[in-house]
PATIZA-732879 format. One line per field, with one value per residue (C-alpha): residue number from 1; residue in three letters; y, x, z. Coordinates in nm, 3 decimals, padded with zeros to 5 digits, always signed. Last residue first. Layout:
<recs>
resi (NUM:...)
resn (ala:...)
y (Y:...)
x (X:...)
z (Z:...)
</recs>
This chain:
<recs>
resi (312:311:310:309:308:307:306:305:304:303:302:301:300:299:298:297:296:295:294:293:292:291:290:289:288:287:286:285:284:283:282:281:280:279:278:277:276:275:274:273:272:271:270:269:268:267:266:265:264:263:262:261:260:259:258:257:256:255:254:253:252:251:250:249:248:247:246:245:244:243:242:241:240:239:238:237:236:235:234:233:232:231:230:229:228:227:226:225:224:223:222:221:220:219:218:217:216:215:214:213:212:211:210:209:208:207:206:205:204:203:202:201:200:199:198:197:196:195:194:193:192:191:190:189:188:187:186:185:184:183:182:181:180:179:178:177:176:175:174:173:172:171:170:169:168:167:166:165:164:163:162:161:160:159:158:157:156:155:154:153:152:151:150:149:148:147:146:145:144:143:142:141:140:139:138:137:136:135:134:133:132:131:130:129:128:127:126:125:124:123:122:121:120:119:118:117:116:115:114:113:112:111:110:109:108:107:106:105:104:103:102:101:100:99:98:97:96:95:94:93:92:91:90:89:88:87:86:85:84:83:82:81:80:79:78:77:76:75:74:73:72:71:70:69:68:67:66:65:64:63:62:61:60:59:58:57:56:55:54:53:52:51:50:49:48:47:46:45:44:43:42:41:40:39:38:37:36:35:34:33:32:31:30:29:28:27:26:25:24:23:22:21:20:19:18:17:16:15:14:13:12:11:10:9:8:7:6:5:4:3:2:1)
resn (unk:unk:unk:unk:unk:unk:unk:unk:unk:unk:unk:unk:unk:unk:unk:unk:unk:unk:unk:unk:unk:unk:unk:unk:unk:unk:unk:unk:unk:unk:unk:unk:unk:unk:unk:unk:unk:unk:unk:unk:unk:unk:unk:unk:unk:unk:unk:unk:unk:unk:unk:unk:unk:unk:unk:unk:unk:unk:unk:unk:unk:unk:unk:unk:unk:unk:unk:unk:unk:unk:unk:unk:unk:unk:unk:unk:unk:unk:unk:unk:unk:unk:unk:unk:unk:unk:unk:unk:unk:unk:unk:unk:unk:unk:unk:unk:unk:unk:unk:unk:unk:unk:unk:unk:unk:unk:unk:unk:unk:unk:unk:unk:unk:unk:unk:unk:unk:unk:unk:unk:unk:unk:unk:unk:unk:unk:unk:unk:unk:unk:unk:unk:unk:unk:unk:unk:unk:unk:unk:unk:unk:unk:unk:unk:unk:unk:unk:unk:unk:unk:unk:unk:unk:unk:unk:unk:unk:unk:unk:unk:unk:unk:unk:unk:unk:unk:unk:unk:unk:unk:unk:unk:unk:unk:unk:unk:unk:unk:unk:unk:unk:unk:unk:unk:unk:unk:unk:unk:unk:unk:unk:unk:unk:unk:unk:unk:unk:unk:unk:unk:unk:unk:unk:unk:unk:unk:unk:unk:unk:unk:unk:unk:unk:unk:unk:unk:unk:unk:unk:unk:unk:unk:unk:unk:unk:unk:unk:unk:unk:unk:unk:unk:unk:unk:unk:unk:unk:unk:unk:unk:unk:unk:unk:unk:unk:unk:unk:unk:unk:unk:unk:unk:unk:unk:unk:unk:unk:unk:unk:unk:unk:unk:unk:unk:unk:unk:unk:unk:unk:unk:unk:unk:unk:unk:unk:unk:unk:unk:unk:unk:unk:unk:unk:unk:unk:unk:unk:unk:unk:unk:unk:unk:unk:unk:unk:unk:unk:unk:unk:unk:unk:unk:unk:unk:unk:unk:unk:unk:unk:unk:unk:unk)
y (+02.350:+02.195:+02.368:+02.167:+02.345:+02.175:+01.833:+01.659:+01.343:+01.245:+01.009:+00.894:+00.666:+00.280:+00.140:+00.193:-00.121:-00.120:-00.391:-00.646:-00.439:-00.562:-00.352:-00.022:-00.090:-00.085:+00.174:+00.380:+00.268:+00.416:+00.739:+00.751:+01.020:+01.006:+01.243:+01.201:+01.565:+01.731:+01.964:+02.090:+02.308:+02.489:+02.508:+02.786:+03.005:+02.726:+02.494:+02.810:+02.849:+02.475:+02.585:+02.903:+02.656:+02.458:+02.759:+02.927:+02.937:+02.575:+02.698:+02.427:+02.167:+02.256:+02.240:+01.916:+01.824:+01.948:+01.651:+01.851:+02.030:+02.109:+01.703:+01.696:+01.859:+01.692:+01.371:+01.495:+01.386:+01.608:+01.401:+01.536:+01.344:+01.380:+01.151:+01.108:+00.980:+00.628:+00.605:+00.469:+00.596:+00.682:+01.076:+01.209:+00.891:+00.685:+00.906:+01.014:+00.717:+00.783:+00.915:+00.583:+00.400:+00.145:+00.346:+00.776:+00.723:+00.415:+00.528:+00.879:+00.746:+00.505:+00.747:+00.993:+00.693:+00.507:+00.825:+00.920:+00.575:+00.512:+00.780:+01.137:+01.346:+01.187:+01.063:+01.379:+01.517:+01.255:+01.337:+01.723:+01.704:+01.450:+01.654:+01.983:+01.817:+01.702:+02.010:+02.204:+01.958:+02.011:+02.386:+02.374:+02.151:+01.803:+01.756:+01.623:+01.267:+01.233:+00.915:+00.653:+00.904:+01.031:+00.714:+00.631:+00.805:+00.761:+00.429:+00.387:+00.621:+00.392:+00.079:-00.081:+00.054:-00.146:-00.418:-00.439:-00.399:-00.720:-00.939:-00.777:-00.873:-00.580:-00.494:-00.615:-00.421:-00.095:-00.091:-00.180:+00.094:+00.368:+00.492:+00.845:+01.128:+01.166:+01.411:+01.489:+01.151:+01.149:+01.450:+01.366:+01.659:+01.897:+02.220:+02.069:+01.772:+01.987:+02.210:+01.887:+01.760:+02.081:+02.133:+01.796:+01.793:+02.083:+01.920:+01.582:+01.504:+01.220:+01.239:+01.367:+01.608:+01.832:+01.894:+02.158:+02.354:+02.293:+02.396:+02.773:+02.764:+02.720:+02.893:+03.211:+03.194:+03.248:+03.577:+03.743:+03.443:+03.442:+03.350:+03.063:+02.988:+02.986:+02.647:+02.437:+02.563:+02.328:+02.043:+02.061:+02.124:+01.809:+01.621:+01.770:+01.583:+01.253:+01.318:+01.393:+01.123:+00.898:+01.020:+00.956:+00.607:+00.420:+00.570:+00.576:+00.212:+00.164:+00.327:+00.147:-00.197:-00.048:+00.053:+00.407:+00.614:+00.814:+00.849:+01.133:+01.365:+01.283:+01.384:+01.703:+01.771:+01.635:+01.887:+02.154:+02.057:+02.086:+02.401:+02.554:+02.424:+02.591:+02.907:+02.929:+02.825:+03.139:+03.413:+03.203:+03.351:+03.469:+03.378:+03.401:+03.721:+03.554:+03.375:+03.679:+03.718:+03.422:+03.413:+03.658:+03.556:+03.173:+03.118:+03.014:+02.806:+02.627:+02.528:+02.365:+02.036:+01.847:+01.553:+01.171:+00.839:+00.566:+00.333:+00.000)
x (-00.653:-00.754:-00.883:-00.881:-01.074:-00.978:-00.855:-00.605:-00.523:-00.163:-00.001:+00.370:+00.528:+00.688:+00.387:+00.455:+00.742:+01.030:+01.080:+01.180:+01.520:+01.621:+01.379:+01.388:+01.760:+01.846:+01.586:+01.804:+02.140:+02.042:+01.969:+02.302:+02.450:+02.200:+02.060:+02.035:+01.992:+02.327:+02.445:+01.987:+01.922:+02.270:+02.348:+02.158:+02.254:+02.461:+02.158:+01.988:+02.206:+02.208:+01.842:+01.893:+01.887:+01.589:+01.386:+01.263:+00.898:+00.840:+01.077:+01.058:+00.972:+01.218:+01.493:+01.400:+01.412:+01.743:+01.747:+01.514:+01.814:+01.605:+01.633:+01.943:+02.212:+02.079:+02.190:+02.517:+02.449:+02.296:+01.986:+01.785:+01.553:+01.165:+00.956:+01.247:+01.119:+01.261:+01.479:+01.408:+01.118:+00.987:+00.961:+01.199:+01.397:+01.161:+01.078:+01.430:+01.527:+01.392:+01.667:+01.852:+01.578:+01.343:+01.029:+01.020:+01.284:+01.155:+00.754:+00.839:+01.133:+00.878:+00.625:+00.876:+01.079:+00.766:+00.628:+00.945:+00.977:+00.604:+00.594:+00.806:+00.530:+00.204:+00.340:+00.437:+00.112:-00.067:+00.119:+00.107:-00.302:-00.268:-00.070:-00.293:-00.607:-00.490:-00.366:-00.685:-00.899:-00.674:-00.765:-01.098:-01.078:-01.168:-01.370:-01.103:-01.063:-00.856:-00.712:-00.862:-00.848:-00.587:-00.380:-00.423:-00.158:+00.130:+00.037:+00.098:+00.407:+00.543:+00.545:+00.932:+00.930:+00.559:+00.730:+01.036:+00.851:+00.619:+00.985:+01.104:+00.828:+00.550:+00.401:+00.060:-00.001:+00.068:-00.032:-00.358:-00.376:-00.303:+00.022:+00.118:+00.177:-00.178:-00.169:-00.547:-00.714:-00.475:-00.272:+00.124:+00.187:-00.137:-00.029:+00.266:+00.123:-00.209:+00.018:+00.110:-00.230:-00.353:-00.006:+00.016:-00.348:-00.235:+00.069:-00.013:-00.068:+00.164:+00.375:+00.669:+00.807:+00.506:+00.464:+00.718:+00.425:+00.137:+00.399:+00.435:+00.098:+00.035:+00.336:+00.219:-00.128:+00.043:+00.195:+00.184:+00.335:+00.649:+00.753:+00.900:+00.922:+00.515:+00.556:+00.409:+00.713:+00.981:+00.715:+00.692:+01.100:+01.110:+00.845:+01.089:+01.427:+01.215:+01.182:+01.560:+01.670:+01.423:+01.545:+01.900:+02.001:+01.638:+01.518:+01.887:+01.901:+01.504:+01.561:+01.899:+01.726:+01.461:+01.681:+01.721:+01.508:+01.269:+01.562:+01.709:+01.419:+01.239:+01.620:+01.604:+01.233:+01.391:+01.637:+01.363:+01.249:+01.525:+01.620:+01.296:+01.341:+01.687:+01.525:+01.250:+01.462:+01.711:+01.523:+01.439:+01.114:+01.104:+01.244:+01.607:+01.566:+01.372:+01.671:+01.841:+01.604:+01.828:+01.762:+01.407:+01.277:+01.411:+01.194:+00.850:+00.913:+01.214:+00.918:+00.684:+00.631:+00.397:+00.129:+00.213:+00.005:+00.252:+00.085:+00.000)
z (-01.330:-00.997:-00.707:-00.381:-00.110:+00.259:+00.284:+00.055:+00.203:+00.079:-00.139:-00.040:-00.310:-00.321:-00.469:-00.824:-00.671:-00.445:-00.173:-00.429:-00.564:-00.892:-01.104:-00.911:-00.875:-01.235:-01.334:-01.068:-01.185:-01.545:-01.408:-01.264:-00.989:-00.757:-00.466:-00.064:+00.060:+00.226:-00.009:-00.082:+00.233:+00.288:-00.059:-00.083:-00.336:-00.517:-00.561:-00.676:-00.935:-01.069:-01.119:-01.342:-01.659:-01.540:-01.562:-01.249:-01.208:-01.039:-00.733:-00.435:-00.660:-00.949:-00.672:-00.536:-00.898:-00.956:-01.269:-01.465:-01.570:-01.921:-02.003:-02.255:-02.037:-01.731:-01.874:-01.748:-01.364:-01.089:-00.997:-00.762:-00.499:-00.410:-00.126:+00.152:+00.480:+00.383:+00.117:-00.219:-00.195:-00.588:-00.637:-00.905:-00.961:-01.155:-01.400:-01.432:-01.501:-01.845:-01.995:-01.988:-02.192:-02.119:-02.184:-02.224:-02.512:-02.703:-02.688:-02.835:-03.101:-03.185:-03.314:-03.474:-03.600:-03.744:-03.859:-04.096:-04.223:-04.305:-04.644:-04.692:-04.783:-04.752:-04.403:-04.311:-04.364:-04.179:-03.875:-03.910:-03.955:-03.606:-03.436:-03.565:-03.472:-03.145:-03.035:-03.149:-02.901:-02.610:-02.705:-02.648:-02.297:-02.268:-01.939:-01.671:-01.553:-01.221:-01.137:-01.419:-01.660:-01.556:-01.548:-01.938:-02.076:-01.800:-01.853:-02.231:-02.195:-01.934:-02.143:-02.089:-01.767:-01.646:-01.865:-01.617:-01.331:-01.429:-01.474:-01.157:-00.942:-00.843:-01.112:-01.037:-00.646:-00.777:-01.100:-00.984:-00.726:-00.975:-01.003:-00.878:-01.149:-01.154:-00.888:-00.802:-00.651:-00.378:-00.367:-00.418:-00.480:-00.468:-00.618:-00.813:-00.950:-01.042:-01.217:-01.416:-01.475:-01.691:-01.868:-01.932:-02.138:-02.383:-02.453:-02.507:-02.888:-02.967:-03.276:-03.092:-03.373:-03.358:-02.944:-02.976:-03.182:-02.935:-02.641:-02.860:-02.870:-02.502:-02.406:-02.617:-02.408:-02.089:-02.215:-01.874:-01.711:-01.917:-02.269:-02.293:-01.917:-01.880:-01.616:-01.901:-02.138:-01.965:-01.917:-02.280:-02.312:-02.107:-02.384:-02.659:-02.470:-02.497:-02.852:-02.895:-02.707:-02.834:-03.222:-03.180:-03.041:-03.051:-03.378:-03.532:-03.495:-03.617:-03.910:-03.991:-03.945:-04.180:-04.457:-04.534:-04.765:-04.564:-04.269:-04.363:-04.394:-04.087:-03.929:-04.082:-03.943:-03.597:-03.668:-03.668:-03.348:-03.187:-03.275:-03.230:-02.881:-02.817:-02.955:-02.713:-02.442:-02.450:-02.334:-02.033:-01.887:-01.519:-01.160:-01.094:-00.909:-00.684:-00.561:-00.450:-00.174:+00.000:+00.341:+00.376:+00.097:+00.124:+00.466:+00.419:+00.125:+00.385:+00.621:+00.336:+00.451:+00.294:+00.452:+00.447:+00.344:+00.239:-00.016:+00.000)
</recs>
């Protein structure tokens, strides 16, 4: 079962006053929206390059290039969801601007994560809210190493259908726009360029955010590994190709600073993140959740959310 806990929010309360510098690391990243237009539009290149090659080949550069990339995009997503592109009082340019990095990952999610993920920060861990904890079947099936493995392996598939099991939410106008363009740009570039191009964009999604080193980061953001200790930063290399979403304790404790201005506030106040327990391999932690019989989906704190609960 589940651990049931309630948040602490002590060192919120006291960074203005300790570190007011911090706040000055709040605001839009000039530089994101042009790192993810970058991205995206070698993605296009790569759609390009692989139209002719051999399937074997298609599939090789699917799983060693294009699930990095893709799974990269989905971190630029979450990147944009907290109005970094362009800053709270342009809201509605993140949305758009998400819609648009959402092109080269084949799977229309953008306008849905940004609903559920605020939620995930509001109410972390919320029972019935945060859909970022596994349902109760999930948690008591994959439990041996063999069902853990597949759980991995398929992540995107859950991660897809949990809220609406968890939490389900009317569809919203513009969730409904960024499925028709996804699926108007998918059927374009399949008229263009034929299967190759939407087999590695499709793929490249499911590859990267399954059983791939990237995606440790799933795992290691708020799975007990330690007792008493629900969210854990990673401060390896791979945070060079996920946004820095690595200094997750970090993101937690200041969702409106972009992931390139959070190795800054580890600095600042080194004082109340030096001593946490964090990891050093993504790939170690997808090893361990597997190997280790005492972890499972289980192995996270949900809380009772009491009071007025207002969801985006």
């Amino acid at each position: 079962m589940y651990i049931y806990s309630y948040q602490s929010n002590v060192w919120k309360h006291e960074w203005e006053t300790k570190y007011p510098e911090i706040k000055s690391l709040m605001g839009p990243d000039p530089r994101l929206k042009w790192i993810i237009c970058t991205m995206v539009a070698v993605q296009f290149l790569a759609f390009y390059l692989v139209k002719d090659l051999p399937w074997k080949w298609v599939m090789f550069w699917t799983y060693v290039f294009g699930s990095c990339i893709n799974h990269s995009m989905t971190l630029a997503i979450h990147e944009i969801s907290h109005n970094t592109a362009f800053g709270n009082n342009r809201a509605r340019w993140n949305r758009w601007f998400a819609i648009f990095a959402n092109l080269p990952i084949g799977l229309p999610y953008s306008a849905s994560f940004k609903r559920y993920h605020l939620d995930h920060h509001r109410y972390l861990g919320g029972d019935g809210v945060d859909v970022d904890i596994p349902t109760d079947f999930e948690g008591w099936f994959f439990c041996t190493r063999l069902r853990k493995l597949f759980w991995i392996m398929f992540q995107p598939l859950f991660y897809a259908i949990r809220p609406l099991c968890i939490n389900p939410k009317p569809i919203s106008q513009l969730e409904l726009i960024n499925v028709a363009i996804q699926l108007a740009f998918n059927a374009l570039l399949y008229w263009a360029w034929g299967a190759k191009p939407v087999v590695y964009m499709m793929m490249g999604s499911m590859l990267g955010m399954g059983l791939h080193p990237i995606s440790g980061h799933f795992i290691a953001e708020h799975y007990m590994f330690l007792k008493g200790h629900e969210t854990y930063s990673y401060y390896g290399s791979l945070n060079l190709l996920t946004f820095n979403v690595g200094y997750h304790n970090e993101h937690h404790d200041f969702p409106s600073i972009p992931g390139r201005r959070l190795p800054m506030v580890k600095e600042i106040a080194a004082e109340y993140y030096t001593g946490l327990p964090c990891y050093t391999s993504w790939v170690k932690v997808l090893y361990d959740f597997i190997m280790d019989d005492d972890l499972s989906p289980y192995s996270r704190v949900k809380r009772r959310l009491t009071g007025d609960v207002k969801q985006e």
